[in-house]
MIDO-110684 format. One record per residue (C-alpha): residue in three letters; x, y, z. Coordinates in Angstrom, 3 decimals. Each point is the difference from the previous one (the first is absolute). Example, Ala and Ser with C-alpha at 12.3 -4.5 7.8 and 13.67 -1.06 7.14 Angstrom:
ATOM  residuo         x         y         z
ATOM      Ala    12.300    -4.500     7.800
ATOM      Ser     1.370     3.440    -0.660
This chain:
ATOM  residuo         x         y         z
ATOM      Unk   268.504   -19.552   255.170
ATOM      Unk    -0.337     3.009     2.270
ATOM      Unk     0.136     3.603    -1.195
ATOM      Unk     3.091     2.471     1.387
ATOM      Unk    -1.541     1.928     2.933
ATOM      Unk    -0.791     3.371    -0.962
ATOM      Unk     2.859     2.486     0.513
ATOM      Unk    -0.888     2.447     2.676
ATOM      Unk     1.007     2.681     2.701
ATOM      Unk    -0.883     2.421     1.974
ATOM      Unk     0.954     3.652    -0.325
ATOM      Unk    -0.394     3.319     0.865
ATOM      Unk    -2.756     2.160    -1.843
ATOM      Unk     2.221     1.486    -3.126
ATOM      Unk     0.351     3.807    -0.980
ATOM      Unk     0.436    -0.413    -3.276
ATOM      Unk    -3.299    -1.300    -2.144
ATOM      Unk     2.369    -1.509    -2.617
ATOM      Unk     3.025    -0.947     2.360
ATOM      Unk     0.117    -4.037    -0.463
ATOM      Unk     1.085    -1.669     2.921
ATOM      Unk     1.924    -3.557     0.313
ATOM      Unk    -2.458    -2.799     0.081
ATOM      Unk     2.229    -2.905     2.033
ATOM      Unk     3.062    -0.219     2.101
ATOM      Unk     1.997    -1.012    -3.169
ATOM      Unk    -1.094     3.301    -1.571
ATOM      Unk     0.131    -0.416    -3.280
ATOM      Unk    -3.388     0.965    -0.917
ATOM      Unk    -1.780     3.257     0.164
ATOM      Unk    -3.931    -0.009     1.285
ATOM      Unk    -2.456     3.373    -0.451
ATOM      Unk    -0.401     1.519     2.924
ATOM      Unk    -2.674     3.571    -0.651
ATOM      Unk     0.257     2.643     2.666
ATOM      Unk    -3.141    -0.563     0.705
ATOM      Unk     0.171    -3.437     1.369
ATOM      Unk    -0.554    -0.318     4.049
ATOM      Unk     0.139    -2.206     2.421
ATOM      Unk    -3.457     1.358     0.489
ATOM      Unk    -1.129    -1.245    -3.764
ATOM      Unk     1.114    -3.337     0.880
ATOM      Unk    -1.675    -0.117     3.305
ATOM      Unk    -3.436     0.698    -2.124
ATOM      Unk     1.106    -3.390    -2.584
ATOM      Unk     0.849    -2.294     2.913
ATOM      Unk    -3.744     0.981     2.086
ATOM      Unk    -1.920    -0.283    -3.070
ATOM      Unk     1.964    -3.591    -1.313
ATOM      Unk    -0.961    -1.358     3.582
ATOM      Unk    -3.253     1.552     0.088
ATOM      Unk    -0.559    -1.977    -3.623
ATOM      Unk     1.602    -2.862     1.704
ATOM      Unk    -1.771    -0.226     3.332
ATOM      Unk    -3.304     0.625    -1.833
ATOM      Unk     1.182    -3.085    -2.094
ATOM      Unk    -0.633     1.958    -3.126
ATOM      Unk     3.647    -0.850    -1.065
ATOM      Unk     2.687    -2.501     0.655
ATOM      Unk     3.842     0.737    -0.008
ATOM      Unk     1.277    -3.494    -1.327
ATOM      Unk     3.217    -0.362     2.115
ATOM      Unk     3.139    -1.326    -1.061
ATOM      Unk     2.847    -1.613     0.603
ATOM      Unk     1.532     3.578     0.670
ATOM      Unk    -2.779     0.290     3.202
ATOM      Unk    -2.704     2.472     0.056
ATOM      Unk     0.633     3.017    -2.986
ATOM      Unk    -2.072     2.641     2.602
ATOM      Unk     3.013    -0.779     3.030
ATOM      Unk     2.924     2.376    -1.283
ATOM      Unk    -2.892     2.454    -0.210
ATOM      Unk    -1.110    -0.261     3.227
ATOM      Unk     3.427     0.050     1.082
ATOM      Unk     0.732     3.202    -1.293
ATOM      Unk    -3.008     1.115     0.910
ATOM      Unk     0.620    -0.813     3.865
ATOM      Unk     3.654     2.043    -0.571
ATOM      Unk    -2.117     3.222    -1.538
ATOM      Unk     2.210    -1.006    -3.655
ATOM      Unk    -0.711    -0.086    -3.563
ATOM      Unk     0.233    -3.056    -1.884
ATOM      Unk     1.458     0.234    -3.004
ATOM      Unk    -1.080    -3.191    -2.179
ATOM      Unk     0.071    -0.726    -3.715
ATOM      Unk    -2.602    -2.897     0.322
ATOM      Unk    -3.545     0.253     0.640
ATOM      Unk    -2.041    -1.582     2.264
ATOM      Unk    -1.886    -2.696    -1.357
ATOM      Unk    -3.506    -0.699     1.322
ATOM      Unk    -2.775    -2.473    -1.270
ATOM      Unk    -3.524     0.908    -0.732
ATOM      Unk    -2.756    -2.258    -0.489
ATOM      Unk    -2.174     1.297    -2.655
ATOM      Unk    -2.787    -2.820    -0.668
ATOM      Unk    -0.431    -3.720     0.858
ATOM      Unk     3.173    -0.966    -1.721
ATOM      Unk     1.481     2.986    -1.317
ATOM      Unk     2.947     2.168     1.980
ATOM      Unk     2.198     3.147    -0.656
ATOM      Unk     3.559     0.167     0.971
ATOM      Unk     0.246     4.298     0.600
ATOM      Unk     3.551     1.563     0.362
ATOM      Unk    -0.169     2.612     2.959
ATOM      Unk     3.610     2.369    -1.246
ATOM      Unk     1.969     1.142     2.437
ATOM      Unk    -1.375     3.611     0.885
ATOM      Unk    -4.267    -1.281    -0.395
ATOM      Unk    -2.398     1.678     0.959
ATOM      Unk     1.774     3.038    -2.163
ATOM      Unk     0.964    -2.627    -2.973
ATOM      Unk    -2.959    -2.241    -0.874
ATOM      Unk    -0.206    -3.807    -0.208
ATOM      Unk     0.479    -2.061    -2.583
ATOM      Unk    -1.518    -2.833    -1.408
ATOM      Unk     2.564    -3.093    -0.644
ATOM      Unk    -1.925    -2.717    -0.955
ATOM      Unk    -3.525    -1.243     0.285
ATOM      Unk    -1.125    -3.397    -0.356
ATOM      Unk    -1.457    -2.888     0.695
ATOM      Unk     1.131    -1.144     3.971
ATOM      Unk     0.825    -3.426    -0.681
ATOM      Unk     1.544     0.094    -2.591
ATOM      Unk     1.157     3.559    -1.316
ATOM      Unk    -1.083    -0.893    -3.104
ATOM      Unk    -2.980     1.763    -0.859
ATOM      Unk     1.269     3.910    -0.808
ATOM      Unk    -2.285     2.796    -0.724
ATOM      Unk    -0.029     2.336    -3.130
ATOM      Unk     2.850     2.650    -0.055
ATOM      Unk    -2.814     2.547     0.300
ATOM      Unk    -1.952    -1.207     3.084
ATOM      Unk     3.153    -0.228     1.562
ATOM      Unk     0.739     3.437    -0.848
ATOM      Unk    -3.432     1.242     1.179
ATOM      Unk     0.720    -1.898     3.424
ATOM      Unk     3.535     2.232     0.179
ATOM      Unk    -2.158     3.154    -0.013
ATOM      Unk    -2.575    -1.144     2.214
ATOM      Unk     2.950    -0.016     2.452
ATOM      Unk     1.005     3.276    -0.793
């Protein structure tokens, strides 16, 4: 089965740090959009994900759903926001064998990465200790 494509738009910067904002065309839920958020912030994620990527020191697995950096660069190309409630996930090849799956939020670099799972690459199996995963979270931060 195939996961529901993130939900995802493009808007204008808002004035209001805690002013939610409508997430889909159906509208029913509310995403966080801070004042501080800029088309310029989200230039910086996209060049440093395909800096990562072209220096093949991450993979974007891609989906069903198509490439998750495309509404960016999209919005991007239009000089937009893009509000999203789903990260960006991105693989990360730690060891012979062992890989990270990192959640890049919405407004990254300002928000840091997370760690979502880190295992073995064949199988997912293998999962570090609660605490080295931890110390990998602040690593990123």
């Amino acid at each position: 089965p195939t996961s529901p494509a993130p939900r995802v738009r493009a808007a204008p910067a808002a004035d209001d740090e805690d002013a939610p904002t409508s997430s889909t065309a159906s509208g029913s839920a509310d995403v966080w959009r801070p004042a501080w958020a800029t088309p310029e912030l989200q230039a910086s994620q996209l060049s440093e994900l395909e800096h990562l990527i072209r220096d093949t020191f991450v993979q974007i697995p891609v989906d069903a759903n198509g490439d998750p950096l495309e509404p960016l660069r999209a919005a991007q190309e239009r000089s937009e926001l893009l509000v999203r409630d789903e990260p960006i996930v991105l693989e990360v090849a730690l060891s012979d064998g062992l890989t990270a799956r990192l959640g890049v939020p919405p407004f990254y670099p300002t928000q840091p990465a997370t760690v979502i799972q880190v295992g073995e690459s064949s199988s997912g199996s293998a999962r570090l200790p609660a605490e080295a995963v931890r110390a990998l979270e602040r690593e990123l931060r």
